[in-house]
Chimera marker file (.cmm) of the C-alpha trace (Angstrom):
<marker_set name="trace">
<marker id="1" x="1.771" y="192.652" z="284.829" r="1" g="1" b="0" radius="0.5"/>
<marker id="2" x="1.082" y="190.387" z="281.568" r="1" g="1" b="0" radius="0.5"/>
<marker id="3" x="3.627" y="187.936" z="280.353" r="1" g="1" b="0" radius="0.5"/>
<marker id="4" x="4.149" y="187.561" z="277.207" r="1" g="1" b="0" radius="0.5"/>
<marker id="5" x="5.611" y="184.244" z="275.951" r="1" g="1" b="0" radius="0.5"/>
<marker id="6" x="8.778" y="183.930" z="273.880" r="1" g="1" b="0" radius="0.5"/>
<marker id="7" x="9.317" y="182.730" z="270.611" r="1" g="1" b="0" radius="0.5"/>
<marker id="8" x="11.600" y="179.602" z="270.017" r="1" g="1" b="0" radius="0.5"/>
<marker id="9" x="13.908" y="181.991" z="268.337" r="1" g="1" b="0" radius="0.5"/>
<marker id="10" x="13.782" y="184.803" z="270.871" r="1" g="1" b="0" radius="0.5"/>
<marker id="11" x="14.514" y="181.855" z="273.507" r="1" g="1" b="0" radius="0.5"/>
<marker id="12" x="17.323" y="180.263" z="271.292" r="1" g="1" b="0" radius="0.5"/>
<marker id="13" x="18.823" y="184.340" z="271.164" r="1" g="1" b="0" radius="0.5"/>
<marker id="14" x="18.767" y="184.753" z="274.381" r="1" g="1" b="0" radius="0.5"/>
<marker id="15" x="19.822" y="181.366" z="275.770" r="1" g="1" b="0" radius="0.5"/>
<marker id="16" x="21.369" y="179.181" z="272.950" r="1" g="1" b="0" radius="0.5"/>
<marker id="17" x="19.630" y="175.616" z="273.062" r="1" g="1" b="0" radius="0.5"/>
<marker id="18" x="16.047" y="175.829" z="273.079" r="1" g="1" b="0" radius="0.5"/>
<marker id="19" x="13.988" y="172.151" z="273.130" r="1" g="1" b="0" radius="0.5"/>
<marker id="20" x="10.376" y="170.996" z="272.656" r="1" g="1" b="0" radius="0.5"/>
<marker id="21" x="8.955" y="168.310" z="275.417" r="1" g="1" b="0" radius="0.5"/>
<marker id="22" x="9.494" y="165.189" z="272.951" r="1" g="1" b="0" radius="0.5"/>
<marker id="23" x="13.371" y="166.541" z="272.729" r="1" g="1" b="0" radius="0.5"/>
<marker id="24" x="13.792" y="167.977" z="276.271" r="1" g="1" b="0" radius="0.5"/>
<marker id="25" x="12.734" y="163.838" z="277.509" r="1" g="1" b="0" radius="0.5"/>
<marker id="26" x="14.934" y="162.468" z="274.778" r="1" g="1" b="0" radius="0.5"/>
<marker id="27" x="17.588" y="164.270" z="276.646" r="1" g="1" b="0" radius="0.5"/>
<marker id="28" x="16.671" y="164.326" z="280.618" r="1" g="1" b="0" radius="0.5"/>
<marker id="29" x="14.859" y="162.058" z="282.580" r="1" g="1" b="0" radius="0.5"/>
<marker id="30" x="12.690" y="164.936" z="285.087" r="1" g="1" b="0" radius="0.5"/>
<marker id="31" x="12.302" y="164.572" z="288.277" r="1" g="1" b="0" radius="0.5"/>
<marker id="32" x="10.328" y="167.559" z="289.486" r="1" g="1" b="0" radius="0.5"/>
<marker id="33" x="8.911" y="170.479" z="288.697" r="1" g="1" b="0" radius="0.5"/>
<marker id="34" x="9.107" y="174.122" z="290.536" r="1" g="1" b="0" radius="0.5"/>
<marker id="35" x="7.685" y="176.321" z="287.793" r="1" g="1" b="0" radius="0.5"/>
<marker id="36" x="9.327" y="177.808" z="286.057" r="1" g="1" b="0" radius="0.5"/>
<marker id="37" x="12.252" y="175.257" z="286.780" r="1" g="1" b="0" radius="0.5"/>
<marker id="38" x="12.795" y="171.246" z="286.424" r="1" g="1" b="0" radius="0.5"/>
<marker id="39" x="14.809" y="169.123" z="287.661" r="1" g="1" b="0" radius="0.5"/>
<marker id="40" x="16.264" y="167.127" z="285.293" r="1" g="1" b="0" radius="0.5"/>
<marker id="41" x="19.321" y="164.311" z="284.874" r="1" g="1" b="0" radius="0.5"/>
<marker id="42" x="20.904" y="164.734" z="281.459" r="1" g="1" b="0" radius="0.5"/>
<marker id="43" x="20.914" y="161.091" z="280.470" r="1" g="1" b="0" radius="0.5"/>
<marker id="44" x="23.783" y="160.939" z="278.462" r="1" g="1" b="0" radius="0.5"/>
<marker id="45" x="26.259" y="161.285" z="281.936" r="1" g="1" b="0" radius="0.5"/>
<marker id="46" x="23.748" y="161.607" z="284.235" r="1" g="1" b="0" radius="0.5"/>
<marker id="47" x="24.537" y="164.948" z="285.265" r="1" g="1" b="0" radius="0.5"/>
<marker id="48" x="21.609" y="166.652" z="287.528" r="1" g="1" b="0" radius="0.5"/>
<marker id="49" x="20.620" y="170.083" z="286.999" r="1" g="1" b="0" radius="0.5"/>
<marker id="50" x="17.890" y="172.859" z="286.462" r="1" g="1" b="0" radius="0.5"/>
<marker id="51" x="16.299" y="173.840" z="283.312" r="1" g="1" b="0" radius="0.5"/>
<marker id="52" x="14.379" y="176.311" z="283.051" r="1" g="1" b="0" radius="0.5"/>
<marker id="53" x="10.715" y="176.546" z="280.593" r="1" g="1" b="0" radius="0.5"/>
<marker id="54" x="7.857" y="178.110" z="279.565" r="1" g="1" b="0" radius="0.5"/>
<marker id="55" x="4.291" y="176.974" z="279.436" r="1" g="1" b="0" radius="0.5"/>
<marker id="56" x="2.903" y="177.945" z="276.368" r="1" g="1" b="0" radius="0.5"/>
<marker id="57" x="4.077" y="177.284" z="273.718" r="1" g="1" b="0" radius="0.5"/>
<marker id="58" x="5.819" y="174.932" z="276.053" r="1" g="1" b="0" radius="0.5"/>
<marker id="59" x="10.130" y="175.183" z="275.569" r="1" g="1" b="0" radius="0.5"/>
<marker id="60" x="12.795" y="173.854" z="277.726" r="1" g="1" b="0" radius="0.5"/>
<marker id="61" x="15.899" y="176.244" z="277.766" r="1" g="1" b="0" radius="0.5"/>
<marker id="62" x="19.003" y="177.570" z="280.097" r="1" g="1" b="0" radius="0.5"/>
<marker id="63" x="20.316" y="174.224" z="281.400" r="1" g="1" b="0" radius="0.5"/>
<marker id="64" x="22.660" y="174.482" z="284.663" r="1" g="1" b="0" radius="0.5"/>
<marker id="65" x="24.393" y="171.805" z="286.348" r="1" g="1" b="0" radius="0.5"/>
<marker id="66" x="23.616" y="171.583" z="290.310" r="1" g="1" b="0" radius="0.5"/>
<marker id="67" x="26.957" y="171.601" z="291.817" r="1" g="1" b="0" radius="0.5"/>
<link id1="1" id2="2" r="1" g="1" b="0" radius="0.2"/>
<link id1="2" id2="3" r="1" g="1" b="0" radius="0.2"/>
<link id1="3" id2="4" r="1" g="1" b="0" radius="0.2"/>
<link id1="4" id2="5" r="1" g="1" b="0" radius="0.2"/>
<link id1="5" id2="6" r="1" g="1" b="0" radius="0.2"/>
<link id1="6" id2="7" r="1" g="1" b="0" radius="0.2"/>
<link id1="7" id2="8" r="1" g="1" b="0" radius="0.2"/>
<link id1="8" id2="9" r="1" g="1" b="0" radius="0.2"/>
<link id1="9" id2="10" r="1" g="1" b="0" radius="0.2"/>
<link id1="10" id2="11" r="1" g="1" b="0" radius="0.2"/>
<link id1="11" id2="12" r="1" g="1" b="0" radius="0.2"/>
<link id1="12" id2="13" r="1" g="1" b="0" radius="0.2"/>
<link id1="13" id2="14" r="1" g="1" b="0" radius="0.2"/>
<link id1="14" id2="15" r="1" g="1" b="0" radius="0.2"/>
<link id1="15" id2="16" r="1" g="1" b="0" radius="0.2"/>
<link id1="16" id2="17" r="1" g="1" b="0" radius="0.2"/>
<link id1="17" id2="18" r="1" g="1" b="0" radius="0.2"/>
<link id1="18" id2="19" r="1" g="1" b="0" radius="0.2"/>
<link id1="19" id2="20" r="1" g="1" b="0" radius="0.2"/>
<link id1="20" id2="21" r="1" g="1" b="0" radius="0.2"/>
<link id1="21" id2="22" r="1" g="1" b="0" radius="0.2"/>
<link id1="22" id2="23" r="1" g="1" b="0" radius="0.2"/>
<link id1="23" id2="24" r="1" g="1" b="0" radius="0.2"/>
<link id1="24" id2="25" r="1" g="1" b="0" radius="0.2"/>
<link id1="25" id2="26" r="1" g="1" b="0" radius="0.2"/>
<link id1="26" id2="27" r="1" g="1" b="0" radius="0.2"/>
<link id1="27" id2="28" r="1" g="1" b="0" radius="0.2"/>
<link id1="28" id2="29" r="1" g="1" b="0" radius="0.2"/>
<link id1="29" id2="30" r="1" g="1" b="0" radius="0.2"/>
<link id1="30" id2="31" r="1" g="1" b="0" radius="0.2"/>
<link id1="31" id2="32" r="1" g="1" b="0" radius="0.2"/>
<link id1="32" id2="33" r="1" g="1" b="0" radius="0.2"/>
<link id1="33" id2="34" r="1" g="1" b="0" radius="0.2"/>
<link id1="34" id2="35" r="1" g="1" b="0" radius="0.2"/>
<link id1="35" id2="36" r="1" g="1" b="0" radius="0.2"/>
<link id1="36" id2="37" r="1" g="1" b="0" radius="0.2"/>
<link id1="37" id2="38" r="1" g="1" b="0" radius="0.2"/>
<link id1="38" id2="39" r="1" g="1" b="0" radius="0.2"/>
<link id1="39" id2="40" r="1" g="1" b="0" radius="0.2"/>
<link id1="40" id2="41" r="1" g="1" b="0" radius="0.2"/>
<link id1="41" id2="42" r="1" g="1" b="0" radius="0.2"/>
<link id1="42" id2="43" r="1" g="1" b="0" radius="0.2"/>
<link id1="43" id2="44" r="1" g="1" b="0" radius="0.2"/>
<link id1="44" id2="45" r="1" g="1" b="0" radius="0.2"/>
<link id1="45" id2="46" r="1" g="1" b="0" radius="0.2"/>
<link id1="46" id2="47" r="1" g="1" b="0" radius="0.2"/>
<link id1="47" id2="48" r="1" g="1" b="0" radius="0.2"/>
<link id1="48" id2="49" r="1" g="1" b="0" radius="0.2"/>
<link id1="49" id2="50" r="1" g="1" b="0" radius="0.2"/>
<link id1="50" id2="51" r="1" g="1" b="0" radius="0.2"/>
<link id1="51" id2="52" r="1" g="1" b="0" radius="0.2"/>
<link id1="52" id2="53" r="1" g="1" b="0" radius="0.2"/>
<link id1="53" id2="54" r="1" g="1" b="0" radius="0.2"/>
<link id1="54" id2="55" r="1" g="1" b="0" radius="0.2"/>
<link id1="55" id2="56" r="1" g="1" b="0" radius="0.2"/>
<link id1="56" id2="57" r="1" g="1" b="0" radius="0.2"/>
<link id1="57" id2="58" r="1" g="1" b="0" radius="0.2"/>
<link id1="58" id2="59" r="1" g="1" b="0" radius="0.2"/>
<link id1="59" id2="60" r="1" g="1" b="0" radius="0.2"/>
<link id1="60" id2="61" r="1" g="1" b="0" radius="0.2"/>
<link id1="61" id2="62" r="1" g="1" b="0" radius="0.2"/>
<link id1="62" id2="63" r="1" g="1" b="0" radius="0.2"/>
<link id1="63" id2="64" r="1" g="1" b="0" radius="0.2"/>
<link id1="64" id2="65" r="1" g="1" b="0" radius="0.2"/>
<link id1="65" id2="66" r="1" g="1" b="0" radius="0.2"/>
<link id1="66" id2="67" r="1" g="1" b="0" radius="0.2"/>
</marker_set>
């Protein structure tokens, strides 16, 4: 099986907000990394959650809020 990587705009489609690296750590501190998960603190409330990405070209998308 070959996966193929997704477009910012087939990402943003799919999942709504779509971010680079420089934007994704503007916005979350990380604190580890499962691929294809992160865990992340949003830094503006500190809520902790999972988002998900891709490696190349590398996007951070489909943020979720651990409960």
């Amino acid at each position: 099986m070959t996966f193929e990587p997704e477009t910012r705009e087939q990402l943003e489609a799919r999942f709504g907000e779509v971010l680079t690296t420089d934007e994704a750590t503007a916005k979350y501190r990380f604190e580890s990394f499962l691929a294809p998960f992160a865990f992340v603190t949003r830094k503006e409330d500190n809520v902790r959650g999972i988002i998900r990405f891709q490696h190349m070209p590398r996007f951070y998308f489909d943020f979720s809020e651990r409960k």
